[in-house]
N, C-alpha and C positions, 0 to 999 in steps of 0.2 A: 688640118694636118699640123701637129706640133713639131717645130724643126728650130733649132739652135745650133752657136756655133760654140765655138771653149777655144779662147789664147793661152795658151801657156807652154811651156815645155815640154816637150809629150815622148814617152816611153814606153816601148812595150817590145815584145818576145815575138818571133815567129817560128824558131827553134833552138834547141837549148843548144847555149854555148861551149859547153863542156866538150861539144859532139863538133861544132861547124864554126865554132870561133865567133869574128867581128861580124860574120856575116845573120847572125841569128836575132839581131835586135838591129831595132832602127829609134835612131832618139833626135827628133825635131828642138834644137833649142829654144827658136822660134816657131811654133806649130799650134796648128790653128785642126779642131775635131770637129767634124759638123754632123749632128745627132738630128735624126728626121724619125719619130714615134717610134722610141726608144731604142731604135738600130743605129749602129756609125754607119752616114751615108758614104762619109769619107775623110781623111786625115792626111796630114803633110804639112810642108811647110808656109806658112804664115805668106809669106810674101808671093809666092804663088798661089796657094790657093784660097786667099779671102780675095779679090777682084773677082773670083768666079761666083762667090758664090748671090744666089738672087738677093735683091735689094731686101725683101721680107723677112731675110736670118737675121737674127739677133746677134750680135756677136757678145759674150759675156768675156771680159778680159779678165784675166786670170796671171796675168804677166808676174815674173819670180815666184810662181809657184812649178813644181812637178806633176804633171798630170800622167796617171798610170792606168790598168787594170787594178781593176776590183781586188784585194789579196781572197787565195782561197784557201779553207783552212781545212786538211783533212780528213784532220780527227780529234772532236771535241767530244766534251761532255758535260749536257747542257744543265744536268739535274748536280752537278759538281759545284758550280757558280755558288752556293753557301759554305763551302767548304774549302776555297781555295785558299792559300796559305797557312793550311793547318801545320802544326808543329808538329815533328818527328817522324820517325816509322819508314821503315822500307816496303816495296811493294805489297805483297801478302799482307802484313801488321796493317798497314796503310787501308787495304780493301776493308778488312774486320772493323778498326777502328772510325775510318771517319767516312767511306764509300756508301754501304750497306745500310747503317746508321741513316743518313741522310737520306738515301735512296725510297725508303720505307715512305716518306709523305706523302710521295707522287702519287698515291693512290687516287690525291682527292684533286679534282680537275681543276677550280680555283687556283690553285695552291701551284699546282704543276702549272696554269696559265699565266701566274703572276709571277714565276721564275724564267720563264721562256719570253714573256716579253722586255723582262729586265736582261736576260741573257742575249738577245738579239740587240735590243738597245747598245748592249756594248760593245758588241760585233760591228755593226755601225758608227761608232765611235772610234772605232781602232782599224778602220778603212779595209775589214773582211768582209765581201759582199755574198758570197756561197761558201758551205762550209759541209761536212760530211761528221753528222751527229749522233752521237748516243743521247737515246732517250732511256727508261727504265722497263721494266719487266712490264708495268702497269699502262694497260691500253690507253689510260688517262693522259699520260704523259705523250704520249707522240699527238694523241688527238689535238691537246694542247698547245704542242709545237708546232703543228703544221697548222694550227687555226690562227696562231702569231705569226706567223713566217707570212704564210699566203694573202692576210691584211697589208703587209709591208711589203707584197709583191715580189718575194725575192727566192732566189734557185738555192730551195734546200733540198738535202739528202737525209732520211733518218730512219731508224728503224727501233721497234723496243724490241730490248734485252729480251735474249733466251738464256734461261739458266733452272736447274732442276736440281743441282745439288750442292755442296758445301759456301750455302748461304743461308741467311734466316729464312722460316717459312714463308715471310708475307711477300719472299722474291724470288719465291721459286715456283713450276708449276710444272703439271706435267703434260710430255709431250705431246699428247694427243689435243689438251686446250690449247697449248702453245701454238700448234698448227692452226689450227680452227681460229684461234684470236689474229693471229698475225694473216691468215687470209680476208680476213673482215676487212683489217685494216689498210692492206694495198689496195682493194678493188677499192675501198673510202679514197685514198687519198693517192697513191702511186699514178704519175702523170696528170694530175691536177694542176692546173696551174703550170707555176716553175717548180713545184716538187715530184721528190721521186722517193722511194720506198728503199732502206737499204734493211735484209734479212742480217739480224747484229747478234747472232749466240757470244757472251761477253766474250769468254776464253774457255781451251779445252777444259779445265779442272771444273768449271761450273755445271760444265753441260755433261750428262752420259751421252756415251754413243746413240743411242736411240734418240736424244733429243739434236744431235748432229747430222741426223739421218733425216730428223722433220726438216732441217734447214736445208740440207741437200735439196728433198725433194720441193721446197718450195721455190728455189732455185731454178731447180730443171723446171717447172712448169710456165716460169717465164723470164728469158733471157735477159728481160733489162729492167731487171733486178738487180742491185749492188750485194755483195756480199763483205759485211764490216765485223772484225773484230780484232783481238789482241792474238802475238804470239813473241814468243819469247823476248822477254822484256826484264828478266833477271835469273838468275842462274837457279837461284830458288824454286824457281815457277818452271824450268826445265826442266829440274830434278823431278817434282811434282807432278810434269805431267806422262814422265816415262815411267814413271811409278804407278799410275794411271791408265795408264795404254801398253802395258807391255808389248805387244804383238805390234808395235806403231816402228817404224824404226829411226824415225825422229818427232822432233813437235809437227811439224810442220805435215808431215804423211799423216798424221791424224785427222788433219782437214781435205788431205788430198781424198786420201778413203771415202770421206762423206760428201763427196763431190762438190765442196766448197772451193777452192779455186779456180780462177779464169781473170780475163781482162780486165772484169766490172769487179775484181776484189781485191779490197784495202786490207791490209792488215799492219796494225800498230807495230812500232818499235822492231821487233826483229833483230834484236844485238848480239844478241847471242845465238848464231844459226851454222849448224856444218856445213860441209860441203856436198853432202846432197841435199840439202833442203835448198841450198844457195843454186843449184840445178834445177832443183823442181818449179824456185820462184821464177827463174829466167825462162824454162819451159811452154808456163802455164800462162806469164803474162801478167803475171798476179804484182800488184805495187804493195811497197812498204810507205809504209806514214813514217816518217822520221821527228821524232818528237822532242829533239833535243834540250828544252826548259824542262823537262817532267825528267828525265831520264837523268840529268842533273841535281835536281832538286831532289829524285829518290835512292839517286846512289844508284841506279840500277846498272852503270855502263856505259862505253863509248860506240857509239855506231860507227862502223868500219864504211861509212860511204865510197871509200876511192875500191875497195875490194870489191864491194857489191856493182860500182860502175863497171868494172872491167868484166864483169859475170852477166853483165848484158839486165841485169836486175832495175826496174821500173822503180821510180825512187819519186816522191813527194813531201811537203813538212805537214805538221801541227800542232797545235798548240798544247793538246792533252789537257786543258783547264780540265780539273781542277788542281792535277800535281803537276800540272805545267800554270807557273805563277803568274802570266800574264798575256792576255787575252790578244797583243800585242805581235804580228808577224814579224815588223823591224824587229822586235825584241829576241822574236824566235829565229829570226833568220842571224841575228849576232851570235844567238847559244850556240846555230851550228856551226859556223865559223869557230869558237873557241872548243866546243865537241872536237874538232878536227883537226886544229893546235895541239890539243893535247896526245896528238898522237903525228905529230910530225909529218899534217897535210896540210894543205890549203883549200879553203873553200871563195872561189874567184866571187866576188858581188855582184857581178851580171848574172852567175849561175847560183848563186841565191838567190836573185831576184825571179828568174827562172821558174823554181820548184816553187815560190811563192805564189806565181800566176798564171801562168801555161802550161809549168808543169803541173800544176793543180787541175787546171781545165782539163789537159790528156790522163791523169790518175783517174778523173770521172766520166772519160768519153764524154768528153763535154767541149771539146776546144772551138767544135766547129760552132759553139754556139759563147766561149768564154776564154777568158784568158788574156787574149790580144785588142786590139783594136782594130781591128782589120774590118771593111765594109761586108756589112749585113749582121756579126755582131751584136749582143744585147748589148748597149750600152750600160754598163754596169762597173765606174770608175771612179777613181780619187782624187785629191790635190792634195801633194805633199808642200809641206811650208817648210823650206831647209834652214830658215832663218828662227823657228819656232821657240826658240830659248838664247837665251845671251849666248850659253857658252856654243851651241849650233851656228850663230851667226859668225862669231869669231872664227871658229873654224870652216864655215862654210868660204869665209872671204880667202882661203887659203887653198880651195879646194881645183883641184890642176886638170878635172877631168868627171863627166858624168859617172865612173865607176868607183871615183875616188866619193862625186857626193855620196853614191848610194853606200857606200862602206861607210862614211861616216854616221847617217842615216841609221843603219844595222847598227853600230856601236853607241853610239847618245841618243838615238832617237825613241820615241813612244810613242803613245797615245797623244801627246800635245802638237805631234808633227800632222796630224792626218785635217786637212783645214778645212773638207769636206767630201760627204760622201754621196755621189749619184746611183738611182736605183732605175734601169731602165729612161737615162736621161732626166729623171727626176731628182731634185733634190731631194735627197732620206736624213742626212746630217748633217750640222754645220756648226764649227767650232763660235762660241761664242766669243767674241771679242771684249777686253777688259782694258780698262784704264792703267 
């Protein structure tokens, strides 16, 4: 029986603050996690409970680090990873120009497996332990992902791309393969492991109705199934798809029609949505990915988060690699913060930290197995280093309060802060240390 214990400062979520205040997080300064084959057996504080536990636990100290959940990353896109910080272009320009282009290699399983284990690697590095993925149109590519994911033991979500029209040929196909390939592929891989199958038609404009309606029915044939994709995400691409669907009476009723919404579905961005779609998302149970580094980085818009709270709308982050520029949750939990500045709100850092990790676990019906620390728990957690950079420590020696660190954290922090990452109580990464 493999059982350990972790000293460090421990954080986590049991409901979001936005909603229940102080009472929604509990943070051990002194706190001791004790991990028995890859479950938390149990968590609290330091001084109570290491005398309990049996003389055979290890205790690993950990002391002035943060110890947290896993970050979970809504909505990524793994075949993106050669393309991130391309120059220019706004969304649509942005697909034609640097998306599709790339997209095209995935064909070849190599190629598709040797970006998916560099893409996880990084995920890893930047202390995301589950993440809800775009793979490509090509079977290759999810096969590929989920044969690196499932080696490194870790709870992915993915599905490839359905799309039929206004793309190159080598990314399109038509619906009736689409169906047939994408049920290969769930009975392959759907609940294997820690993976799960998400049915991902990219966005309305790619797909005809008919190939919406394969997604629908693959859907209805089994309920847990994720259903991922994008919807309005620039005013362009809403213009686009009313032009597209006349008979629709927003973006969003175009997916309601094909029976694409419910509780297991994610949908990108969402900035630009009226007031019945903003009913329909609250209705159906349906979550938004809030992408704020991409959304930024492509001009597309400010996500209206405090409206969409108040409409009772299911809300999660991600990263959007590849026009979201860095692979980095601190990074993206600061974008929303400043997203939200810019429009004369405030986004609280407990409830960023939130949408980063419980909120993510509840976006994928996942919490009772992710998210928190709570006994029974996949152990699947990080150690933040708040001292990680000269100018972090300076700051950190000023710091008046755990929500003050994690703000600072969101604001300077990266990739150099995350000082290791556990996969199932296993070590999966671990910063190297330098002279």
């Amino acid at each position: 029986m493999m059982t350990q214990a972790y000293r460090a400062s421990i954080l986590y979520c049991l409901d979001e603050p936005a909603r229940v205040g102080a009472a929604a997080y509990r943070y051990h300064e002194e706190g001791l996690l004790w991990v028995e084959n890859g479950r938390v057996r149990q968590v609290g504080d330091y001084a109570q409970l290491a005398p309990t536990l049996p003389t055979s636990v290890e205790i690993i100290d950990y002391s002035g680090y943060l110890l947290t959940p896993g970050f979970i990353d809504t909505h990524v896109h793994y075949p993106q990873l050669p393309m991130i910080a391309s120059y220019g272009a706004q969304l649509l320009d942005w697909l034609e120009t640097y998306t599709f282009p790339t997209e095209l290699g995935f064909a070849e399983y190599d190629y598709a497996l040797q970006i998916a284990e560099a893409f996880l690697d990084e995920l890893l590095r930047n202390g995301t332990t589950s993440a809800l993925v775009f793979a490509t149109v090509h079977p290759a590519s999810v096969e590929a992902f989920f044969t690196a994911a499932q080696a490194r033991k870790l709870r992915m979500i993915a599905g490839k791309v359905l799309m039929d029209r206004h793309a190159p040929a080598g990314l399109c196909e038509e619906p009736e393969t689409a169906y047939h390939t994408s049920q290969d592929l769930i009975q392959r891989w759907h609940g294997q492991a820690r993976l799960a199958y998400a049915v991902t038609p990219r966005f309305a404009p790619s797909c005809s109705p008919e190939l919406l309606d394969v997604a629908g029915s693959l859907l209805q044939a089994d309920s847990s199934l994720y259903l991922h994709t994008h919807l309005a995400e620039s005013t362009a691409e809403v213009r686009w798809v009313a032009e597209l669907f006349p008979g629709a009476q927003h973006y969003l009723d175009v997916y309601e029609r094909a029976g694409l919404l419910g509780a297991r579905s994610v949908l990108a961005h969402g900035i630009h949505l009226c007031e019945g779609a903003c009913q329909q998302l609250s209705r159906t149970s349906s979550v938004l990915a809030h992408c704020p580094s991409s959304n930024l980085f492509l001009g597309s818009g400010l996500f209206p988060m405090r409206r969409y709270q108040e409409q009772g709308i299911r809300i999660s982050l991600g990263t959007d690699v590849g026009a979201g520029t860095s692979f980095s949750m601190l990074k993206t939990q600061g974008d929303a913060y400043r997203v939200q500045q810019l429009q004369g709100e405030l986004l609280e850092p407990m409830q960023a930290f939130y949408l980063a990790t419980l909120g993510g676990a509840r976006a994928l019906a996942l919490e009772q197995q992710l998210g928190s620390l709570q006994p029974g728990q996949e152990a699947d957690f990080i150690l933040l280093d708040p001292q990680a950079t000269p100018l972090l420590a300076q700051r950190y020696a000023q710091s008046q309060s755990i929500a003050d660190t994690l703000f600072m954290l969101n604001l300077l922090g990266d990739d150099r802060v995350i000082a290791a990452t556990y996969i199932l109580g296993e070590l999966a990464w671990k910063r190297a240390v330098t002279c």
